[in-house]
C-alpha positions, 0 to 999 in steps of 0.5 A: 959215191953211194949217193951218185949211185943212188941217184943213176938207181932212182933214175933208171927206176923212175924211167921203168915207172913212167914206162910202166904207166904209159902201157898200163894206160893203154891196156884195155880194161880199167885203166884208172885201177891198173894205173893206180896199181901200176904206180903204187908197186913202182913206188914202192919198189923205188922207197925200198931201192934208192937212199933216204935222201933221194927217196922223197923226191924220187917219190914227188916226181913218180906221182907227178909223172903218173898223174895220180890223184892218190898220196903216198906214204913211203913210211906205211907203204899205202896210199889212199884216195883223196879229192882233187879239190879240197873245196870240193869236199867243203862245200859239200858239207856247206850244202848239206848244212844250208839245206838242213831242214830245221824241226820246230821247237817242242810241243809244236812250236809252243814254250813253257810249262802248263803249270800257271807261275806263282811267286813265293809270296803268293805261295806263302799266303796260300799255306798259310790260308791253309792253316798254319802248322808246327815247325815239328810236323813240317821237318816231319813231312820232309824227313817223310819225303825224303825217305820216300824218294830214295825208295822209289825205283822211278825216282831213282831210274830218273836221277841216274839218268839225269846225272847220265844226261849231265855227264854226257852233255857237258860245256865241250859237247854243246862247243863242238855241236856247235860246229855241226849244227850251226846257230839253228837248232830248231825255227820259229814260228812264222804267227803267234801262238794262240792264247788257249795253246800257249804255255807259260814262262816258269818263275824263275828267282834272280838278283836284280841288277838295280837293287843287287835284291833278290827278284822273281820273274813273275812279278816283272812278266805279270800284266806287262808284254815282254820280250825276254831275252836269256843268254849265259854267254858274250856269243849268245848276248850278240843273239839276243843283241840282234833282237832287241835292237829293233825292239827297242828302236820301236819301243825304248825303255826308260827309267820311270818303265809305265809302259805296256811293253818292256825288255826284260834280260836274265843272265843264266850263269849255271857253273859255279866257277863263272857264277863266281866271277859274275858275282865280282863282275856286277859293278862292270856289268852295270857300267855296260848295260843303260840304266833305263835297263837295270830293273829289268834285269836279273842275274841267276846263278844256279842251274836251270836244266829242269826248264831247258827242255819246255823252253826248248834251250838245248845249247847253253852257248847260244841267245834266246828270246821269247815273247811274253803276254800279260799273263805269263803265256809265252806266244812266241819263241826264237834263238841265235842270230835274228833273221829278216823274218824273224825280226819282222814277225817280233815285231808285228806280234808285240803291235798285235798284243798291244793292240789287244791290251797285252792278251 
């Protein structure tokens, strides 16, 4: 019996509301706002009047009838506008992505350091020269240092905001910038960058994937033309993938490498858990990575956050390759997934500086 009742209520109510729409459209003024109004106190008056079990279909067929564009809720008893289409809305935010106007890296469209790279055996031979010292004064000089540094209020004011940094961009934060940026962060230049302007590439130690010995990167870069290639991830190994394939179609590597152009790859591996797990992966990695590959190739299990912003690698998750000449200069730069463009300009740079003899 309530339930009969319930529905003679409901439909006399649903009959009030669809009058009630119809003189709302033809009164003069703003009909979408009276509608709108019109429809939501009817609704709202058949939530409070019919049975649970019919209120929700009740409801359905009062938005149908008023065609409203809007949604109702009858458990908040408010309702908000939304778009007809949903695509809308997504290919607005598509098109403000396609037309985002991408910066050049930093130091305008240069890389690197200006400081000139040393391996530690140059270093070492340097002091050396220098005079040899007691065991005594050097750990006194350290201890002195040491003291100095957490003294220092610059110091200090920069270590809290490094550590502010790091706690605020971690793994999750470079994911989900991802999803709002895309695999551009910034683009490449369109020419090479000039010998006297360009910077140069940092010494970086690693582990050589031939030998499992320790190696530094200055000493595979020096009085060759490299194209390095740097990821820490399966999503940016694809990045520097679509790179050098065109690379290595033009120039192929061999396992007697005694050619001026060589690939030359750096695994960065920054977190200790996965640097870990690399470590016991080693024997799997040589099995997928050519032998011809292996020299060149060297894995690094520490952080490097102290070179990401002169290389410009604000995002851990993406692939990026730099263009090395014979002295260490980096004369070019790129990231994520290899344009036409791109591709293109690589190439006709690493023509030019063979022509020149690496210069």
């Amino acid at each position: 019996m309530s339930f009969v009742t319930g529905t003679t209520t409901a439909a006399r109510t649903l009959l009030r509301t669809s009058s009630t729409i119809a003189a709302a459209q033809i009164h003069t003024g703003p009909s979408a706002a009276v509608t709108s109004a019109c429809t939501a106190v009817s609704i709202r008056r058949i939530a409070l009047t019919t049975t649970p079990g019919v209120r929700r279909s009740t409801v359905a067929a009062a938005a149908q009838v008023s065609g409203s564009r809007h949604t109702f809720s009858t458990s908040a008893r408010h309702f908000q506008d939304q778009p007809n289409n949903k695509s809308e809305a997504d290919n607005s935010g598509a098109g403000e992505l396609a037309t985002r106007e991408l910066p050049l890296s930093p130091y305008g469209g240069r890389f690197g350091v200006p400081e000139q790279p040393m391996s530690t055996k140059s270093i070492a031979q340097a002091q050396a020269n220098n005079g040899r010292r007691s065991p005594f004064s050097k750990a006194k000089e350290g201890v002195k240092n040491k003291v100095h540094d957490w003294t220092d209020e610059k110091k200090n004011l920069e270590k809290r905001k490094e550590l502010l940094h790091d706690f605020q961009s971690g793994y999750f934060a470079e994911f989900s910038e991802l999803s709002k940026t895309g695999s551009k962060l910034w683009k490449a230049t369109s020419n090479m960058i000039n010998a006297d302007k360009a910077l140069y590439m940092p010494n970086i130690i690693g582990t050589s994937l031939k030998t499992s010995e320790p190696v530094e990167l200055v000493d595979l870069l020096r009085g060759k033309i490299s194209l390095m290639a740097i990821s820490g991830t399966r999503f940016g190994e694809e990045h520097t993938e679509s790179y050098m394939t065109p690379f290595l179609k033009r120039w192929p590597m061999t396992v007697a490498n005694n050619s001026k152009v060589q690939l030359v790859e750096l695994n960065i591996q920054e977190n200790p858990l996965k640097a870990g797990l690399v470590r016991m992966m080693v024997p799997f990695v040589k099995k997928t990575i050519p032998e011809e590959r292996h020299e060149n190739y060297m894995l690094h299990y520490k952080s490097i956050k102290h070179l990401k912003d002169p290389l410009s690698m604000q995002n851990s998750y993406l692939g990026y390759v730099f263009l090395v000449d014979s002295n260490c200069k980096i004369r070019w730069g790129a990231h994520g997934p290899a344009t036409e463009a791109e591709v293109k300009t690589l190439l006709e740079i690493v023509q030019k500086l063979s022509e020149r003899g690496g210069r």
